[in-house]
C-alpha positions as CSV (number, residue, x, y, z in Angstrom):
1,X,51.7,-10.7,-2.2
2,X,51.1,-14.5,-1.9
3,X,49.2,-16.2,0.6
4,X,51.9,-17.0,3.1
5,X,53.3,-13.3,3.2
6,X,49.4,-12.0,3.8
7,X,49.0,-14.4,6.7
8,X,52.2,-13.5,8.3
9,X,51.6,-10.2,7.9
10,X,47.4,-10.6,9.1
11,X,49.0,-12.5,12.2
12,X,51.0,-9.6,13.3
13,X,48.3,-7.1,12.9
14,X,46.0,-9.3,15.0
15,X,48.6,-9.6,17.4
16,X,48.4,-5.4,18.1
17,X,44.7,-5.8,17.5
18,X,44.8,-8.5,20.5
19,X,47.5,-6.8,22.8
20,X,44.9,-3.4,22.6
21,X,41.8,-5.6,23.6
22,X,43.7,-6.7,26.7
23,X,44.0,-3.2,27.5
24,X,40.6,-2.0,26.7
25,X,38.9,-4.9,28.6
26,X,40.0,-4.0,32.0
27,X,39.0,0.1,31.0
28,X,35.9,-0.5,30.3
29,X,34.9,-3.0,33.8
30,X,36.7,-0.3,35.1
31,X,34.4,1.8,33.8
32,X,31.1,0.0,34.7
33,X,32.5,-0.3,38.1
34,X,32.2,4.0,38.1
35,X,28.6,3.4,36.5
36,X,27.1,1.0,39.2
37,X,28.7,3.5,42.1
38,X,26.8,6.2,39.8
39,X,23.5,3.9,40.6
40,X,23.8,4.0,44.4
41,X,24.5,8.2,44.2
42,X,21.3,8.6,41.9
43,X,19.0,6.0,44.1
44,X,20.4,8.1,47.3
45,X,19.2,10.9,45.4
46,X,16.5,9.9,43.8
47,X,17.6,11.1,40.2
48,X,17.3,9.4,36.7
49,X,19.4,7.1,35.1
50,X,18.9,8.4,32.1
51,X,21.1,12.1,31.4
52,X,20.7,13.0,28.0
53,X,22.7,16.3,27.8
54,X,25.6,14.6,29.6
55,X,25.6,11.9,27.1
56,X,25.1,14.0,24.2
57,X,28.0,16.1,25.4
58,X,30.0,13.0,25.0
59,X,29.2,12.2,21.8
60,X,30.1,15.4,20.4
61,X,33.2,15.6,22.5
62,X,34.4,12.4,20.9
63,X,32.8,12.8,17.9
64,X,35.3,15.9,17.6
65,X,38.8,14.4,19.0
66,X,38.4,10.9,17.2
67,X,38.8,12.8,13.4
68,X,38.3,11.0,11.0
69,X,37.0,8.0,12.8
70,X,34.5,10.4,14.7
71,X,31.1,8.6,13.5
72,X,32.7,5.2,14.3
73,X,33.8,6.9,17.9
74,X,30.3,8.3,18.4
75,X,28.8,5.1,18.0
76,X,30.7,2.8,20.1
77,X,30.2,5.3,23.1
78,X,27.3,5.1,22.6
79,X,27.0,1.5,22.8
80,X,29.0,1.8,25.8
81,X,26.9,4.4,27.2
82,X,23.5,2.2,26.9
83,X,25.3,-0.6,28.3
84,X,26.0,1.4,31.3
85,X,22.2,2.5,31.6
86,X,20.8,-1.2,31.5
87,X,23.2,-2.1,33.9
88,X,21.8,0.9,36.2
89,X,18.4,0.4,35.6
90,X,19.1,-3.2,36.7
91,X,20.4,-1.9,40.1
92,X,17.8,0.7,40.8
93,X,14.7,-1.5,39.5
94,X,13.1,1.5,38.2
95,X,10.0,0.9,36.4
96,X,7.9,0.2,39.3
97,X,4.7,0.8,37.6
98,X,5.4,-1.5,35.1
99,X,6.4,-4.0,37.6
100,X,3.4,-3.4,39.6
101,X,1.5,-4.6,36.2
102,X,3.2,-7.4,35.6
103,X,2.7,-9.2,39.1
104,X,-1.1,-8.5,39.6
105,X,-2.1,-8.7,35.8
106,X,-4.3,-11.6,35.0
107,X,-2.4,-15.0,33.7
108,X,-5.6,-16.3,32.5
109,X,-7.9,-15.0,29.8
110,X,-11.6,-14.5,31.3
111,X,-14.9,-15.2,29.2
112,X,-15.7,-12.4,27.0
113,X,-18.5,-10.4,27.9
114,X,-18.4,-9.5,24.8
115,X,-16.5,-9.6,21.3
116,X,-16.9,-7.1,19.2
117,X,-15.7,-6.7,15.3
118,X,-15.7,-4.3,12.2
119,X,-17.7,-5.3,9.5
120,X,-20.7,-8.1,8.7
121,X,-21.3,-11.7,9.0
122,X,-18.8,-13.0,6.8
123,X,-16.2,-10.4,7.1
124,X,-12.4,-11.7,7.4
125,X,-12.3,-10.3,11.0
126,X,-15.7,-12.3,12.0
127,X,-13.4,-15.9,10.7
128,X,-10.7,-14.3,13.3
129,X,-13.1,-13.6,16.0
130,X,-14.1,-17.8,15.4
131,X,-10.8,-19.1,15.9
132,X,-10.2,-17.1,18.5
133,X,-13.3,-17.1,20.6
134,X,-15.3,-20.2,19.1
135,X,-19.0,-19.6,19.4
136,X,-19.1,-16.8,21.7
137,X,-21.3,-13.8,20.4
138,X,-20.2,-11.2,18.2
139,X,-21.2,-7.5,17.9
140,X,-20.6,-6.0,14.6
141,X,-19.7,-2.4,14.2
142,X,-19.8,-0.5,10.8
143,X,-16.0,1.3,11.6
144,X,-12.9,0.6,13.5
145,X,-13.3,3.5,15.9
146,X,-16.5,1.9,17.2
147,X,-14.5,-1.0,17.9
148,X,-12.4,0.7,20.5
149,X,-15.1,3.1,21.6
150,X,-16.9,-0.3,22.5
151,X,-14.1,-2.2,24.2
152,X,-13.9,1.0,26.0
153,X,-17.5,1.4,27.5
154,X,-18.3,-2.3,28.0
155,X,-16.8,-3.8,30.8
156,X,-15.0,-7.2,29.6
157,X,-15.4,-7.0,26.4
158,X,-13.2,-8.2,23.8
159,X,-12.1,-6.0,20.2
160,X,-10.7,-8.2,16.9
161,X,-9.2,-5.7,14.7
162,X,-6.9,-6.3,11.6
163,X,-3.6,-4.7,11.5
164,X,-1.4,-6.0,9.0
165,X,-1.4,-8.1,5.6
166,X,1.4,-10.0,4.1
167,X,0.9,-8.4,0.5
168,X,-0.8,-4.7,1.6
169,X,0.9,-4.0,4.6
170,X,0.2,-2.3,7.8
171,X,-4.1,-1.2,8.3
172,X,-3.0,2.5,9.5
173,X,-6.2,3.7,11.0
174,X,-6.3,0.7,13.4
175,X,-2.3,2.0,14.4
176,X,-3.4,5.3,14.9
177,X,-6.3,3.8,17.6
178,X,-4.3,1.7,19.0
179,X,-1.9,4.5,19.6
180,X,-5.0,6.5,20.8
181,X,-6.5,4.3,23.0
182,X,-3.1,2.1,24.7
183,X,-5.6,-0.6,25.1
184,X,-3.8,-4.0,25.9
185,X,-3.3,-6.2,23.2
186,X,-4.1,-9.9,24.3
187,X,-4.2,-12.2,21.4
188,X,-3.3,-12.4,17.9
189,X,-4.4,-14.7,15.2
190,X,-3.0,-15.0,11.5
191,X,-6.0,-15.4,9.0
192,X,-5.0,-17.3,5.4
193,X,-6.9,-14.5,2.7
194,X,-8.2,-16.1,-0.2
195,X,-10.6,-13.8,-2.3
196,X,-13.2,-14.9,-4.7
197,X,-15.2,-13.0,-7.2
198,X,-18.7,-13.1,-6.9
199,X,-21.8,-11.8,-7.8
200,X,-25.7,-11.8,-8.2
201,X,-25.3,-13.8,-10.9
202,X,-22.9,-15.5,-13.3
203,X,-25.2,-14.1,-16.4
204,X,-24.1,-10.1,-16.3
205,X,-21.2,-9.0,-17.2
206,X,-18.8,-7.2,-14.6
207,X,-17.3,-3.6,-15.3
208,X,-16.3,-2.9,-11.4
209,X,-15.5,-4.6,-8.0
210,X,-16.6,-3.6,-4.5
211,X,-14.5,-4.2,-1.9
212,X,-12.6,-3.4,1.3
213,X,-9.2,-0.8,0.3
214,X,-6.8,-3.3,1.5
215,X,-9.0,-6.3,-0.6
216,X,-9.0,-4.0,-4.0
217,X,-4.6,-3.5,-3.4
218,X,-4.3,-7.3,-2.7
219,X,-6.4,-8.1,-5.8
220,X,-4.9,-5.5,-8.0
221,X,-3.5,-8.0,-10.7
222,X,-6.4,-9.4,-11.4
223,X,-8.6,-6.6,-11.5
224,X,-6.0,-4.7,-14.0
225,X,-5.6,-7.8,-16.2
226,X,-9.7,-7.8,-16.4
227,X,-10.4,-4.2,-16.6
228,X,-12.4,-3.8,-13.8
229,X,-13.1,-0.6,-11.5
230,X,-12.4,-0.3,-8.1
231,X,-14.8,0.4,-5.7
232,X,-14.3,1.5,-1.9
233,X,-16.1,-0.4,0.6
234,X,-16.1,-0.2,4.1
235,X,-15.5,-4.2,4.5
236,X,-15.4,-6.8,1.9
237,X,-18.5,-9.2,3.7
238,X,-20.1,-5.6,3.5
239,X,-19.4,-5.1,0.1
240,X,-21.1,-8.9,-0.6
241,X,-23.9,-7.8,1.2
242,X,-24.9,-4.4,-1.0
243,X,-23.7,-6.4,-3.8
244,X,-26.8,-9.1,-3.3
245,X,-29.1,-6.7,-2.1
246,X,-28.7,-3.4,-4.3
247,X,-27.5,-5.6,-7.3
248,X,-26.0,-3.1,-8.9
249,X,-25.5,-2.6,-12.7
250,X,-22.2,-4.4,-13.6
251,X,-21.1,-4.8,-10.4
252,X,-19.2,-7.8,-8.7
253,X,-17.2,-8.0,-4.9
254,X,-14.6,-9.5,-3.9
255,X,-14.7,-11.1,-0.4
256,X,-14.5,-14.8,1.0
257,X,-16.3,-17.2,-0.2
258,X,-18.1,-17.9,3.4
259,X,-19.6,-14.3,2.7
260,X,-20.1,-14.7,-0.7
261,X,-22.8,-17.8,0.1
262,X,-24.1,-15.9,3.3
263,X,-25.4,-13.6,0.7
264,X,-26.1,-15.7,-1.8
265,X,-23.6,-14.9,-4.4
266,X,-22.3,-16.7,-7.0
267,X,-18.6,-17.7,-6.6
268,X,-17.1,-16.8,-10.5
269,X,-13.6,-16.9,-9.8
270,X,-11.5,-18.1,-6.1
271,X,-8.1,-17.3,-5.6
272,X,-8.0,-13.6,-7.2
273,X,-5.5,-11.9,-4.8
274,X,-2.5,-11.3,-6.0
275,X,-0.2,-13.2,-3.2
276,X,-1.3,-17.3,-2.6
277,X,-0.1,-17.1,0.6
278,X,-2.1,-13.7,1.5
279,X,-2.1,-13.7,5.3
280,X,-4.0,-10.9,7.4
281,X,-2.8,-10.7,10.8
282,X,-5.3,-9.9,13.4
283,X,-5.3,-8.7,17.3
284,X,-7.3,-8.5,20.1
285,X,-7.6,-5.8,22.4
286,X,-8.7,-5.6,25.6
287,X,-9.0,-2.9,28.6
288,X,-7.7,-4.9,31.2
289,X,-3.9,-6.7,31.1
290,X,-3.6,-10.5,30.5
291,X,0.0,-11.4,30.5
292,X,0.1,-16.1,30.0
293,X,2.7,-17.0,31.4
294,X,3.9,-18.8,28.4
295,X,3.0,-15.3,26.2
296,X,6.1,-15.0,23.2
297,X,5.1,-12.0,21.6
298,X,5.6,-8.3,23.6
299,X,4.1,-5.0,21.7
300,X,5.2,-1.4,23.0
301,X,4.4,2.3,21.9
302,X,6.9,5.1,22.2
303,X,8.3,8.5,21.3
304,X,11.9,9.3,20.6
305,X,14.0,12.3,21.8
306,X,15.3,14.6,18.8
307,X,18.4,13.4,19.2
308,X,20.8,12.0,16.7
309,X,20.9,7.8,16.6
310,X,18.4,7.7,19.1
311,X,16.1,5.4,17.6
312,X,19.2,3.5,16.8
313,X,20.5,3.0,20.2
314,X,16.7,1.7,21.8
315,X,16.7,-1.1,18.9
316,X,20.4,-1.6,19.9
317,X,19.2,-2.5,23.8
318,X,16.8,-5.4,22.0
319,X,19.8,-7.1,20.8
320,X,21.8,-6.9,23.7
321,X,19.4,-8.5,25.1
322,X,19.0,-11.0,22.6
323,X,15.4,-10.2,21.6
324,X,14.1,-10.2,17.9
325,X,12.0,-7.7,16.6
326,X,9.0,-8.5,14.1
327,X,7.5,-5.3,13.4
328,X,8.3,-1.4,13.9
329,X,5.5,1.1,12.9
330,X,5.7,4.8,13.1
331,X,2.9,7.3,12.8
332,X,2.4,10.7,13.2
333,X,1.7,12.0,17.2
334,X,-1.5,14.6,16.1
335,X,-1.4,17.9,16.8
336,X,2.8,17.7,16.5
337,X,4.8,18.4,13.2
338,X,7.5,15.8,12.4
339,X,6.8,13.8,15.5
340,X,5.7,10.3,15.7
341,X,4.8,7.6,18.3
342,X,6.4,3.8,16.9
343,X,4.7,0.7,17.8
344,X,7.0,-2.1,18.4
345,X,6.5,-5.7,18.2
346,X,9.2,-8.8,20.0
347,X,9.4,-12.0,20.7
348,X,9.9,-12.2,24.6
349,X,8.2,-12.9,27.9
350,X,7.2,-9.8,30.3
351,X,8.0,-12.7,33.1
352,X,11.4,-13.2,32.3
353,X,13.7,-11.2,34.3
354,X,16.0,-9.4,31.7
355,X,13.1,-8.7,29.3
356,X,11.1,-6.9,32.3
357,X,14.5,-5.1,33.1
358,X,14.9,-4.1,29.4
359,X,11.4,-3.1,29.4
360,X,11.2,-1.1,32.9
361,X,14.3,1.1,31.6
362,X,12.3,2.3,28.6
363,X,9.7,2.5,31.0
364,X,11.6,5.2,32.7
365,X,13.7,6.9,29.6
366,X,11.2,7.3,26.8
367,X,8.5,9.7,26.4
368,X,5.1,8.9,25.4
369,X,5.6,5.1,26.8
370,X,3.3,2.3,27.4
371,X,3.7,-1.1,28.1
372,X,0.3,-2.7,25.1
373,X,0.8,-6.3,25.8
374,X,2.0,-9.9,26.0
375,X,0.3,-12.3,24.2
376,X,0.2,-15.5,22.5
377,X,-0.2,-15.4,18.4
378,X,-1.9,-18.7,16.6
């Protein structure tokens, strides 16, 4: 077939593709038309946008009649189908807890009473805790959980936690707390990691490392390449601290090199991780709701029905709404096999009319909901 014969022929396909389009168009307002007079029976009622068994029954209805294209069916009716729901939830304004938080949540971040970290002096979360709160005291906990269980008893007080790293990935145990707890996140700050070795002295030789978990995986290569061991530590500025007080046979840390000379360590090697541009991402979490209103990042928890593309269909409604995603995290709900809670991070504004809509409807649909934050991230 030559290229004038393809394009004659590709212009009179297009041409049925076209003349079907025209007929679809005016089906489906016709359709939406039937789904806003479906809002104003439910608000009369008071019932739920959201009907799973009804849409589920339509799925496999024309999952069945549509053959061979039944998947392809499936899906765009159900594109169609959480289409009509925004445009519902738009009508009824459901959500009205969720509104209620965003019109009387603070706008303004208030003084901390106090900030509170994991680790030592010297730790890669005290650094975050200075950019982010200057010279403001810090309280320094030996484990995550005491962060939260600290932010939770002291009234104003401000939690810096780690949660993921460019080269190691998401920190799981602070997921699983911040799935726990449903504090609000408030702030976010990304920290540049650059890991030195140091130790006691420059004279001994070094047959293991001590370090922070997610430290020892971002500093793998070099620590294979010199045949060093490994050694768990609760935090790295930790680890620097045993390090120059215990002095341990043979053993070296790897940490920054601020807590390498708060100890007074000796700085053998800089730039050990395996990643130059190793970034750890930190947040701060906070009891009460701050929402700037110049915020650009949203965060969200959730559960899923057991449904089939239901996971699929809520990511749809984000780019609908033109909203970019930057992170998705699942982890196990306890106590439940198989069933998991997934932690969302956007780009959007909780003040902007059709994000808040978006965000009131999963509100209302999804089990296990809640609303963690809108935040500005330096």
């Amino acid at each position: 077939m030559d290229e004038r014969e393809y394009q004659e022929k590709l212009g009179q396909v297009r041409q049925e593709i076209d003349a079907i389009d025209r007929q679809l168009l005016p089906l489906f307002l016709a359709r939406m038309d039937c789904s806003q007079r479906v809002a104003a029976l439910k608000r009369q009622a008071g019932a739920p946008v959201f009907a799973p068994q009804r849409e589920q029954a339509i799925l496999d209805r024309v999952r069945k009649e549509a053959g061979e294209y039944g998947e392809e069916a499936a899906s765009l009716y159900g594109s169609i189908m959480a289409v009509s729901r925004a445009r519902q939830h738009q009508l009824l304004q459901g959500g009205g807890a969720l509104r209620d938080l965003e019109r009387t949540a603070s706008r303004q971040p208030k003084p901390p009473a106090a900030v509170i970290c994991q680790g030592v002096e010297g730790a890669w979360s005290h650094q975050a805790a200075r950019t982010l709160f200057g010279d403001a005291p810090i309280t320094f906990v030996p484990e995550f959980p005491q962060v939260f269980q600290q932010v939770d008893q002291v009234p104003g007080a401000y939690g810096v936690v780690p949660v993921e790293n460019s080269a190691s990935g998401s920190v799981a145990a602070v997921y699983d707390l911040i799935l726990q707890y449903r504090f609000f996140i408030v702030g976010a700050v990304d920290v540049k990691v650059a890991h030195c070795l140091a130790a006691p002295s420059a004279d001994e030789p070094l047959t293991a490392v001590a370090s922070h978990p997610q430290a020892l995986s971002q500093c793998s290569h070099f620590l294979a390449e010199h045949g060093l061991k490994p050694v768990e530590w609760s935090n790295t500025a930790a680890a620097a601290r045993h390090v120059a007080q215990e002095r341990p046979a043979g053993m070296g840390v790897l940490c920054s090199r601020v807590a390498a000379e708060q100890y007074g360590l000796t700085v053998l090697q800089e730039g050990v991780q395996n990643e130059k541009n190793n970034t750890t991402r930190f947040v701060v979490i906070s009891k009460e709701p701050i929402f700037p209103e110049d915020a650009g990042k949203i965060s969200l928890c959730f559960s899923i029905p057991h449904t089939t593309g239901s996971l699929y269909h809520v990511l749809e409604r984000f780019a609908l709404c033109g909203l970019n995603l930057t992170k998705i995290e699942s982890r196990p709900i306890p106590g439940k096999a198989f069933e998991y809670d997934f932690y969302l991070d956007f780009t959007g504004n909780i003040h902007d009319k059709a994000t808040l809509d978006l965000i009131c409807a999963l509100h209302d649909e999804l089990p296990r909901f809640s609303f963690l934050g809108n935040y500005s991230e330096g």
